[in-house]
Structures are given as structure tokens and as C-alpha cells.
C-alpha positions in Angstrom: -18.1 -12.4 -27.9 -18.4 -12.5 -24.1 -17.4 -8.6 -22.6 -17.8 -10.0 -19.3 -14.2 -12.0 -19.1 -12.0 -8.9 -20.5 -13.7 -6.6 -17.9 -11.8 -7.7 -14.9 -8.4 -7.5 -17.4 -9.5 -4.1 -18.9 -9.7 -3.0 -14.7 -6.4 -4.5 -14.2 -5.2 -2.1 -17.4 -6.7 0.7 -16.1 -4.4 0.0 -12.5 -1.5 -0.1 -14.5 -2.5 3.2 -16.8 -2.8 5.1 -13.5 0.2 4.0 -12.1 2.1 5.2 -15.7 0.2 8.3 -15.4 1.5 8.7 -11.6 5.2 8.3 -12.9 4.5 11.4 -15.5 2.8 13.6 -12.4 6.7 13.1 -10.4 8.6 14.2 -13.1 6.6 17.0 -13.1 6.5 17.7 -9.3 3.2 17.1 -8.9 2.7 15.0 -6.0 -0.9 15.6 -4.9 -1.9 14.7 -8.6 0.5 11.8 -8.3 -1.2 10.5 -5.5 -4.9 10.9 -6.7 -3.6 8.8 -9.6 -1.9 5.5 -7.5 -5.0 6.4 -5.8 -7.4 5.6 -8.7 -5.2 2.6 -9.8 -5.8 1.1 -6.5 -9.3 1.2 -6.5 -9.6 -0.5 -10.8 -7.2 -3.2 -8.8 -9.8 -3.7 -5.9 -12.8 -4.1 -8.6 -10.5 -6.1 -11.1 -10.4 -8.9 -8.4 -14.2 -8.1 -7.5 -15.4 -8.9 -11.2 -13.3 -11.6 -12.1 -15.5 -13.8 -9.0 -18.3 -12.1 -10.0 -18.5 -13.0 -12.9 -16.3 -16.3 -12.2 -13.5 -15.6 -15.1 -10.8 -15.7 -12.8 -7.4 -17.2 -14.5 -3.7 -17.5 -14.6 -3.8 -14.5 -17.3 -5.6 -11.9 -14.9 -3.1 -13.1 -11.6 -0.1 -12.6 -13.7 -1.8 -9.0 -15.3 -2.7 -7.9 -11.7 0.9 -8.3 -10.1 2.7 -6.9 -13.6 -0.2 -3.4 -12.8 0.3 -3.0 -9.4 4.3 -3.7 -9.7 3.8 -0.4 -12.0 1.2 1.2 -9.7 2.4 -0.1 -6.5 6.1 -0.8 -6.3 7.9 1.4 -9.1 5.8 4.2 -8.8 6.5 4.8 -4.3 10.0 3.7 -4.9 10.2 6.9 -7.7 8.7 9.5 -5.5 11.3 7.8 -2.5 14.0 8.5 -4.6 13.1 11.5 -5.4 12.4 13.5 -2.3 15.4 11.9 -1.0 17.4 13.8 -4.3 16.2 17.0 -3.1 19.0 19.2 -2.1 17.5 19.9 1.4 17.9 16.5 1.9 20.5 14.3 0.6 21.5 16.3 -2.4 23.5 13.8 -5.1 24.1 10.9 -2.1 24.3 7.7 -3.5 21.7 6.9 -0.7 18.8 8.5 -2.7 18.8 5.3 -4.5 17.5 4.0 -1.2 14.2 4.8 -2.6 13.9 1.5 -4.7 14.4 -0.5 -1.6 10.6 -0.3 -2.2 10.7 -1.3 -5.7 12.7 -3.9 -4.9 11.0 -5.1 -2.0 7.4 -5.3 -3.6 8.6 -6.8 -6.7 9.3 -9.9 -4.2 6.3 -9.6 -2.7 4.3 -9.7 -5.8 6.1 -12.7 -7.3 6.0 -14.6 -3.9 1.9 -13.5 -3.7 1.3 -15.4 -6.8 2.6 -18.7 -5.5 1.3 -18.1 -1.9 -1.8 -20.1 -1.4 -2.3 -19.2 2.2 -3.3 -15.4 1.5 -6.8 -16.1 0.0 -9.1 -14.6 2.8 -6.0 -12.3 4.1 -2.4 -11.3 3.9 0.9 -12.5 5.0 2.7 -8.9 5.3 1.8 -5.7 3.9 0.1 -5.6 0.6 2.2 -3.1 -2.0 -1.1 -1.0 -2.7 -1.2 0.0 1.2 2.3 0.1 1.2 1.9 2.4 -1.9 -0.4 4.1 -0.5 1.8 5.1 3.1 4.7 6.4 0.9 2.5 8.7 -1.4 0.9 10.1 1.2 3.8 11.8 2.9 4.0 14.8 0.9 0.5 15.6 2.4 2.4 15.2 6.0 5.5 17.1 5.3 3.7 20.3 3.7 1.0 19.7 7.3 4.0 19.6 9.7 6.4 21.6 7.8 8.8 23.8 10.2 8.0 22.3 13.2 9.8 19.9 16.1 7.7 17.2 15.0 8.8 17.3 10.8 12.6 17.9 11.9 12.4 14.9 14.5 10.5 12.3 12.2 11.2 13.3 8.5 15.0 13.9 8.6 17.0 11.7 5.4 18.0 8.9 7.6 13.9 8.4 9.2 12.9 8.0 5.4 16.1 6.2 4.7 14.8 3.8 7.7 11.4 3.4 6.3 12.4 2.4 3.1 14.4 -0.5 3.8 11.7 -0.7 6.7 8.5 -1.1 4.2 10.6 -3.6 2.2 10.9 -6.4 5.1 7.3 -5.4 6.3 6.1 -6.3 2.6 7.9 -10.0 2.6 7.8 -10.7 6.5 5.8 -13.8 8.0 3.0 -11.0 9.6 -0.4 -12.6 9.3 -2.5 -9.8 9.1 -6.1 -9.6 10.0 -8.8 -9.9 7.0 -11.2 -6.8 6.5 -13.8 -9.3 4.7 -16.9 -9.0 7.2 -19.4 -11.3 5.8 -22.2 -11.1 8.3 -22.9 -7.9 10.5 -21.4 -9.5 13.9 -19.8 -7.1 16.4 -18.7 -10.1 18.4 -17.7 -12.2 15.6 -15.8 -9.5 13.7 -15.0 -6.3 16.7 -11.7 -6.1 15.6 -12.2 -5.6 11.7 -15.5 -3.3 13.0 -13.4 -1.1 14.9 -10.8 -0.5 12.9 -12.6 0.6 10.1 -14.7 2.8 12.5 -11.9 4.6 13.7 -10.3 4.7 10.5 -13.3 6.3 8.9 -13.3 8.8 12.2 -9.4 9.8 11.7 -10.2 10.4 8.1 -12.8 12.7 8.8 -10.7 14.8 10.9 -6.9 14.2 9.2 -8.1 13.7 5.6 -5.1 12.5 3.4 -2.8 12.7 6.4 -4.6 9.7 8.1 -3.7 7.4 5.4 -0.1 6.5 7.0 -1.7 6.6 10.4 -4.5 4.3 9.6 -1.8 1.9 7.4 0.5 1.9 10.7 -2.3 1.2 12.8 -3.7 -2.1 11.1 -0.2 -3.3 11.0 0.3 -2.7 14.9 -3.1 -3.8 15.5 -2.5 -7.1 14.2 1.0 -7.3 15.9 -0.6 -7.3 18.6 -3.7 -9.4 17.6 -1.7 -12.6 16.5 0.1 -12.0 20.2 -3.3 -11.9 22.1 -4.2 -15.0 20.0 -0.9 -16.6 20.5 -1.3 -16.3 24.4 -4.8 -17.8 24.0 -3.9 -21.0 22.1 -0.7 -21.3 24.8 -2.0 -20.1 27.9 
């Protein structure tokens, strides 16, 4: 028997047992335990996809496993907290826009399918991936309880701001954004400054901001390559 080909599924397993596991932490409140969880799933779906070319037992099996996990992990699971902080009596109460929330259910359970059929995202994405996207929207607990009673929480996390970002995160998933690959394969400052950078300063806003970096660092790579695909479009034009 060859343990070596169900290692990348059992990883993939493991993604979707976390995100279950996240699901039970929100019913229960918890969302720092929640998070740690999607948190953990993310990283058995990084080394899922690491193994199976290690150990070259990559097949249709583990691609259709891997999207089923993370649409657990990754899509049902941020769409549940959504919908739930937007339930909370201090901000919607029982509005029928609550259900908002699965606007990122929704939108990465498009993403996923589309992904599988997708051959151009091999080295890097087209669009937000659902585990960063996952990742954003669990994360802002740790920014509400951080800026809690102050200008900047009433000005930027009011029902119709996380209403926005819902329906925001879905289009951001599925949109024609070629973002920039954070593969380096050979230590080249010149070759690779932007993917260098980023995870420099990432790594530095971490340090200092912990958990509440994670939405600034996800916004950031997003803008960064906005404005990268500009810069290169004004190259190949000008």
C-alpha cells in the first residue's frame, strides 16, 4: 500500500475538519477560536497542494476534494460569521439583510468551481483566493474589539460598510484581477522586489498589529497588484 498518495487527500480532510470545527466555535460565540481553526485549515490546504507535487500524486480526485474543503473552510464558514455579526441586535437586529453574509458563500462557491476549470491560475491567481478572502472576514472581530468605541469603528464598521464588503469580496473573488504570484524561486531582489517587499512589510505589520494586520496585509496585495498590472500596462503601451 502506498501512504504517500492519501497524504495530500488526508491534508485536504484535515482543511475541511477545521473548517467544520470553525462552524461549531460561531454557534458558540467563539470567534477567536473560530479563527485559529479556518486558520489551521488553511495551512493542511497549503501542504495538501505541496505534497501531492512532491510526491507527484496530483489527480482529478484531490482538485475536486480541495475545492469541496475549502468551500467548507473557506466560503461557508466567512459567510456564517457575516451573517452573524450582521444578526446582532446592535446591528441589523432580524433585517432580512443579515442574509447578506452568504454573498460570500455564494461568491466563493463560484470561484471554486470556475478555479477548477481555469488553466491560467497555475503559477498565480485571477482574483482573490477564498482562503485570503476567508481569512479578511475572520479577522474582523480582532479589529472591532481593537477599535471598539472610537471615530474610526463607528465610521468603517457600521451595517451598511460590512453590508458593502460582502457583496464587495464576492466580485473581488470572480473578477478578471491578475494578481501577482508570491512563488520566489531564486533569491533575486531585482527579479522578484515586488513579491520581496511585500512579504517584508507584511512580516513588519504583523509584528507590530498581530491578528489585526491580516485585513491590512490582504487589502494591500490586492491594491498592490492593482496597481502593478497598471504600471505593467503603461509599460507594454507606452
Amino acid at each position: 500500500m502506498n501512504i504517500k498518495k492519501h497524504i495530500p487527500n488526508i491534508l485536504t480532510l484535515l482543511n475541511l475538519f477545521c473548517g467544520c470545527i470553525a462552524l461549531v466555535f460561531l454557534t458558540k460565540g467563539n470567534f477567536e477560536a473560530a479563527f485559529y481553526s479556518v486558520c489551521l485549515g488553511i495551512f493542511f490546504d497549503f501542504f495538501d497542494g505541496f505534497f501531492a507535487r512532491k510526491f507527484n500524486v496530483s489527480g482529478p480526485l484531490g482538485v475536486q476534494l480541495d475545492s469541496l474543503a475549502d468551500m467548507v473552510t473557506s466560503g461557508v464558514v466567512p459567510g456564517f460569521m457575516m451573517y452573524g455579526v450582521l444578526s446582532n441586535p446592535y446591528v441589523l437586529g432580524n433585517s432580512y439583510w443579515s442574509y447578506a453574509g452568504f454573498a460570500i458563500t455564494v461568491g466563493s462557491c463560484y470561484r471554486l468551481a470556475n478555479f477548477n476549470i481555469d488553466t491560467r491560475q497555475t503559477d498565480s491567481f485571477i482574483g482573490l483566493p477564498t482562503p485570503a478572502n476567508s481569512l479578511f472576514f475572520m479577522s474582523l472581530p480582532f479589529v472591532f474589539e481593537k477599535f471598539k468605541e472610537s471615530i474610526f469603528s463607528e465610521t468603517f464598521f457600521n451595517s451598511y460598510v460590512l453590508i458593502a464588503l460582502c457583496f464587495l469580496s464576492a466580485y473581488v473573488m470572480n473578477a478578471e484581477i491578475p494578481l501577482f504570484s508570491l512563488k520566489i524561486k531564486q533569491f533575486s531582489f531585482a527579479k522578484y522586489k515586488l513579491q520581496i517587499s511585500f512579504l517584508l512589510l507584511s512580516l513588519v505589520l504583523l509584528l507590530l498589529l498581530k491578528v489585526v494586520a491580516v485585513p491590512i496585509i490582504i487589502v494591500l496585495y490586492v491594491v498592490l497588484s492593482v496597481v502593478n498590472n497598471m504600471m505593467n500596462s503603461k509599460k507594454l503601451h507606452g
